[in-house]
N, C-alpha and C positions, 0 to 999 in steps of 0.2 A: 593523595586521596585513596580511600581503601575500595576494590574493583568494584565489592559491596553495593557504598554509595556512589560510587560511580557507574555502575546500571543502573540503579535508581533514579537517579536523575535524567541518564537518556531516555529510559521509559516513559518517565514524566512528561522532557520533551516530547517525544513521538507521539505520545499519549495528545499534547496541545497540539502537534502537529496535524495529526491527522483528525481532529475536530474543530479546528481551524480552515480545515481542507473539505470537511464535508459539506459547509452551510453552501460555497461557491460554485460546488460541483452538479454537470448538468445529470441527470439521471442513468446517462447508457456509460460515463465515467464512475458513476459512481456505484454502478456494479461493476467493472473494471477494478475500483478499487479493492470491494470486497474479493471479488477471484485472486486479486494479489495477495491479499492479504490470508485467505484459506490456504493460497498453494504456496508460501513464506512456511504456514505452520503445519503442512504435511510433509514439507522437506526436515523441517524441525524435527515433527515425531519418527518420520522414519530412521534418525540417525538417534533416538533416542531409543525404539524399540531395538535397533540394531546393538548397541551398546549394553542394553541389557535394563535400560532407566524407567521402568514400568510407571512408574510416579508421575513423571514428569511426560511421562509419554500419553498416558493417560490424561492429563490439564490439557495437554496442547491440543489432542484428538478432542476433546469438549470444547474448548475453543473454536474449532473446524467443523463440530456440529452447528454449533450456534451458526455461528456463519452461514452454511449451506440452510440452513433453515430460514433465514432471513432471505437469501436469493427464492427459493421456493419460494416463501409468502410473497415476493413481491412480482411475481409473475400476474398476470393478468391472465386467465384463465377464462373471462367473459369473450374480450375482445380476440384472446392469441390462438386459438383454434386447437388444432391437432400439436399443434409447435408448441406451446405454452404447457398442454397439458403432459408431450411426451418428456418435456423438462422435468414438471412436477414429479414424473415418476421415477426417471433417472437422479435427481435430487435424492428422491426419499429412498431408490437405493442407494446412491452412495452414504447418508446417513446409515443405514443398515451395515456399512460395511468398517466403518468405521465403529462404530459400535462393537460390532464382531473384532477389529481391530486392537480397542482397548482391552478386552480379554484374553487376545493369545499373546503369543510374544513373537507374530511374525511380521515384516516390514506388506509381507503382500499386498495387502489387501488396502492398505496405506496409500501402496504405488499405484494399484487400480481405480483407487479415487483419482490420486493427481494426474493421473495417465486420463481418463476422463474429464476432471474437469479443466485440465491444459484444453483439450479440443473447443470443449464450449468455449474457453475464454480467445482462442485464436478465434473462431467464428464471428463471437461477440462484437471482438475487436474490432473485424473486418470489415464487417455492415454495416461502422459508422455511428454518430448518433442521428442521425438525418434519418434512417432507415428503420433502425430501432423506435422513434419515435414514430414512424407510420406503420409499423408493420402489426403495433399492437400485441404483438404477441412479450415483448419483454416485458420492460418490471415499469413500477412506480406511477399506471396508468388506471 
């Protein structure tokens, strides 16, 4: 089989896989997932900016927008107080930075996201979904 179609079809799979995976998933995992899946593709671009793969680094960093975009909207901002809103703004700077990102050729600014958003997703992690669902201030409420 040529590597070709053989990433193709693991894409594919993971592709089924992980929409297979969302329908079952409770809400404070399923931003979990997304933070996996953003900090997957900042490790991705920064060895792509490092390498020199402007193209390719550039896809993944739009990828990694979309994503942190989606955790922003789903913040609850009525209910999460100061917590919800101080997200929102760290969100839309790390979009900013990534942004700033796709046009130089340096890994920085890359690592300053995932150096950020590691912290929220250890946090996340940590408060459970029990807590997350009463605290209001996370997503999907």
């Amino acid at each position: 089989m040529r590597p070709l179609a053989r990433n193709s079809k693991v894409a594919a799979y993971q592709s089924v896989s992980v929409q297979g995976g969302v329908g079952a998933e409770d809400p404070h995992k399923l931003v979990l997932m997304l933070m996996d899946g953003a900090l997957d593709r900042l490790a991705l671009a920064r060895g792509f900016a490092e390498r020199g793969e402007v193209s390719r680094k550039a896809q993944i960093l739009h990828s990694c927008i979309t994503i942190i975009t989606e955790l922003r909207g789903s913040l609850n901002l009525e209910h999460g107080g100061a917590l919800a809103q101080n997200l929102s703004e760290l969100y839309a700077y790390m979009m900013r930075q990534l942004v700033r990102a796709i046009g130089d050729g340096g890994a920085s600014g890359i690592q300053e996201v995932r150096s950020l958003l590691s912290e929220i997703r250890a946090a996340w992690a940590a408060i459970g979904p029990e807590a997350a669902a009463r605290s209001g201030s996370g997503t999907c409420n």
